[in-house]
N, C-alpha and C positions, 0 to 999 in steps of 0.2 A: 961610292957607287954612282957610275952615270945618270940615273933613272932620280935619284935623290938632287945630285947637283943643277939637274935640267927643271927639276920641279920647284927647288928653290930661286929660277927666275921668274916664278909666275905660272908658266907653260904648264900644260901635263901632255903626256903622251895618245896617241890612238889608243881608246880600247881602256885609258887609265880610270883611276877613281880618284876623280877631285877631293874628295871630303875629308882624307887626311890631311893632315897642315903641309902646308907649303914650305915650312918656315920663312914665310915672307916678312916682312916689316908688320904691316898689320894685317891679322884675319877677325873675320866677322861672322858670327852664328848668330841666326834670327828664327824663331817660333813666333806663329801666329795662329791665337785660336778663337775661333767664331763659331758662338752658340747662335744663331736662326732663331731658334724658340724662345728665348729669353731678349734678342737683340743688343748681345753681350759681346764683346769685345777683348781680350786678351793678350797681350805684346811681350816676351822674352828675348832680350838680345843681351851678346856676350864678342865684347870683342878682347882679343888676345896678340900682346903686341910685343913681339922679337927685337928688340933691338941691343945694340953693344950693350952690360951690363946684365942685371936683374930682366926678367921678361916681368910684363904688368898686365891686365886686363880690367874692363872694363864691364860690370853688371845692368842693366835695366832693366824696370819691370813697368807696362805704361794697362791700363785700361781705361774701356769705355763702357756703360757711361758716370762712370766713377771719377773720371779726369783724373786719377792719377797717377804719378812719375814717383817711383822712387830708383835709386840709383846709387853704384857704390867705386871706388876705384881699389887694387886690393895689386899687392907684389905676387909675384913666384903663377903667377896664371901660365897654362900652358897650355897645348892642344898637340896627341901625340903625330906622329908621322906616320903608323905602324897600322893604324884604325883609326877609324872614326869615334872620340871620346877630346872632351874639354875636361878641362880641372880649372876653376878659378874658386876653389875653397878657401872661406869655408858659403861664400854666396850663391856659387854655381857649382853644379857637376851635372855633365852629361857623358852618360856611357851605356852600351847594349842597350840603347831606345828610352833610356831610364832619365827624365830632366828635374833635378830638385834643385830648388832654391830656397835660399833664405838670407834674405834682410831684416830689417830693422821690426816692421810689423808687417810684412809680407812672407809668406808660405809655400812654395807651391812642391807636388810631388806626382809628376804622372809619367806612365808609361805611352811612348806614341810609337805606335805599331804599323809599319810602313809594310804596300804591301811588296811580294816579290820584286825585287828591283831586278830592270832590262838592263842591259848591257849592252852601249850606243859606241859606236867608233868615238864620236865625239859627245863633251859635255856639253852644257844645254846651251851657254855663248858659243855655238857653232865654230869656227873656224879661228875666232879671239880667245879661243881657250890653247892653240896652238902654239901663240906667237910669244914670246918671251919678254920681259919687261916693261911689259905695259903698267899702267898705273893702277890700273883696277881690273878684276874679273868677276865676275857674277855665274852662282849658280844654282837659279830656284828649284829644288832634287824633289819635293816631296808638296804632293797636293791631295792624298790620295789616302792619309795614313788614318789610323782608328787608334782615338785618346780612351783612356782610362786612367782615374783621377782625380782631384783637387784641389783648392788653393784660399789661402786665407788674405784675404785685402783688405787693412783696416781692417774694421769692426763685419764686415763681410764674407761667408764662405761659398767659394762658388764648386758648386759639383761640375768637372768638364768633361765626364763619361758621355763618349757620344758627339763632343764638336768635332767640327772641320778643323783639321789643320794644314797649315803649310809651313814650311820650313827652306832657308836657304842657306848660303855661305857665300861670302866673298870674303875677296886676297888682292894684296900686290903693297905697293908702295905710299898706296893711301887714299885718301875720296878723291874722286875728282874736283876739277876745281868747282865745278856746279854739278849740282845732279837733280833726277825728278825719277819718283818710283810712285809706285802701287801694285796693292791684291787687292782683290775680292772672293770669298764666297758668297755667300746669301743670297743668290738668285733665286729664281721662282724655279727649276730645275736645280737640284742638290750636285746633279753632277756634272755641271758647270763652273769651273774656274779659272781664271786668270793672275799672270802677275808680270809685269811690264816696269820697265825700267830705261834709261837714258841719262849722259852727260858728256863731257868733255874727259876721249880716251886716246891714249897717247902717250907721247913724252917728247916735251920740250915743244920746237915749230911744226911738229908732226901732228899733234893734239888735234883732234879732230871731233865733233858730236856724235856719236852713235847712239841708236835707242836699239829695243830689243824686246821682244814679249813671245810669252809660253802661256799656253790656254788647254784648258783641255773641257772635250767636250764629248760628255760621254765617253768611249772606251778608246775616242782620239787624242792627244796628244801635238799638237800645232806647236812649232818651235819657227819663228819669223825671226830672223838676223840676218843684216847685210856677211856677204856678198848676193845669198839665194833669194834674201826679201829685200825690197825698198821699204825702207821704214822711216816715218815723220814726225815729232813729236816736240809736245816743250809744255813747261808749267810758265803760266802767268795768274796775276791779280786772283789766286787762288780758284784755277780752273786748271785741267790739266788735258791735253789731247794727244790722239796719237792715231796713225794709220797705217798700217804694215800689209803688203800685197807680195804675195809669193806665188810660184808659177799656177796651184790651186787654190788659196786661199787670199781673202781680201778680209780685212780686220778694221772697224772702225771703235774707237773707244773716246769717248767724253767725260769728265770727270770735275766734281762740284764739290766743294769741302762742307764741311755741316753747320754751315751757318755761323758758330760762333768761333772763335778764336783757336786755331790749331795751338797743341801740344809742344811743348818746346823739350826734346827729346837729346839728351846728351849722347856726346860720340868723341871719340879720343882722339886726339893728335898724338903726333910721332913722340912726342914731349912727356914722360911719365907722369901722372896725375892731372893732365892739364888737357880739360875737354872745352869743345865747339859744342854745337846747339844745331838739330836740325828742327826743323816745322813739319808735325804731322797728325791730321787727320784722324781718329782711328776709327770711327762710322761716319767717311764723305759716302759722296752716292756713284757709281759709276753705270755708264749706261752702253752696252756693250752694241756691237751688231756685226755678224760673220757673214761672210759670202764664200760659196763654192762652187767652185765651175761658172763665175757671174749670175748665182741664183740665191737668192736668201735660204741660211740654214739656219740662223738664231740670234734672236734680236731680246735684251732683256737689261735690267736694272737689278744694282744690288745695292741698298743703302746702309753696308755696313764695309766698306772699303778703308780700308789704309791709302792715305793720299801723301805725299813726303814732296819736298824739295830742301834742299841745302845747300850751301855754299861750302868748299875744303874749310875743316877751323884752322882757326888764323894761330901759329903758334907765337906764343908771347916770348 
């Protein structure tokens, strides 16, 4: 079917739904859950990788301020075409909103209840959700959902009836060669969030920096990517900036890691079993400030951010 073979470049169509697999070389599924009230931190990612032979996937499970990483590699992982649903059993399943895990001495089983989803000509990388083989695509779908739940961490149980979640996917041919991302909830307004992201996208001498960030604020929704936004950004010496200005909106964001030593957070290469390492944050601070119409509309701080940067892992 046309519509199958087109989305297995990458691409999806006007009007489509990213969140089935692409069957691209590698996809990516990330939950992230932030309790406010407790200044807790929660990280689920699953990535799922198609290549000739066996498919494989990839489990992790990171929080804060617990600092930790567990993580698994596991055969036969898949993500269907048909809907929105992952199988990397027996560590991961997600299907009909339902996320369970289980590793070694981690537990988790919550339902995350998104609310009505819109239906946008385009997905949320604007116009790079179009083009076809590019090396990566992003797409943060859910900021908005209502968890009901819990999970056991080590010797720890955390009730997470009640956090913020957000949730994304990316796809294509694999990380960039460099990248730099973040979210946040935890603002002093609840319903305030953002999640922003940039690296090297392309292929081959075309490779080019693009960054990219979705906010929403209150009952808005701000989606900034080139061609409609200039957007500017890059992580250094564990700081991270970005500035995105669209024909009504101006977006400034600064970004500080937590002091001690980021998280060293596994991520797969095209190579079965064989992971890179990204560096991340999971309560840096980030300090936001929005403009509309050239007038301030909100200006605030959240000290419980996801801050990342990576390098592509190097396959041995």
């Amino acid at each position: 079917m046309l519509r199958h073979w087109w989305r297995r470049t990458g691409a999806d169509l006007p009007w489509g739904d990213p969140l089935p697999s692409h069957r691209s070389p590698m996809e990516g599924y990330l939950w992230r859950f932030t309790d406010t009230a407790r200044s807790r931190v929660l990280l689920v990612a699953c990535g799922v990788n198609h290549r000739p032979g066996r498919p494989w996937g990839t489990v992790v499970v990171a929080a804060s301020p617990l600092s930790l990483v567990r993580s698994t590699t596991l055969d036969g992982a898949r993500a269907d075409s048909d809907r929105f649903a992952v199988h990397a059993t027996p560590a991961l399943t997600f299907a009909q909103n339902r996320l369970r895990v289980s590793l070694a001495d981690v537990d988790l089983e919550v339902s995350v209840l998104p609310p009505a989803r819109r239906r946008t000509v385009l997905p949320a990388a604007s116009v790079f959700s179009l083009v076809p083989g590019l090396n990566h695509y992003w797409h943060p779908y859910l900021f908005d959902g209502r968890v009901e739940g819990a999970a056991r961490l080590g010797d720890e149980h955390w009730d997470l009836t009640g956090c913020q979640v957000y949730a994304e996917k990316s796809w294509g041919r694999g990380f960039p060669p460099a990248w730099w991302w973040g979210q946040a909830h935890g603002f002093d307004r609840p319903d305030v969030r953002v999640a922003f992201a940039g690296g090297l996208l392309g292929r081959g001498r075309a490779t080019v920096p693009v960054g990219g960030l979705v906010l929403g604020l209150g009952d808005r929704r701000i989606e900034l990517f080139p061609p409609a936004a200039i957007v500017r950004g890059s992580a250094r010496a564990d700081r991270w900036w970005l500035t995105a200005a669209g024909p009504r909106y101006r977006v400034r964001l600064t970004g500080e890691g937590a002091g001690g030593p980021p998280l060293r957070l596994p991520i797969p290469t095209l190579i079965p079993h064989h992971l890179g390492f990204s560096e991340q944050h999971l309560a840096g601070e980030i300090r936001l400030e929005i403009d509309r119409a050239g007038r301030p509309l909100y200006a605030g701080t959240s000290r419980l951010a996801g801050l990342e940067t990576g390098p592509a892992p190097r396959s041995p």
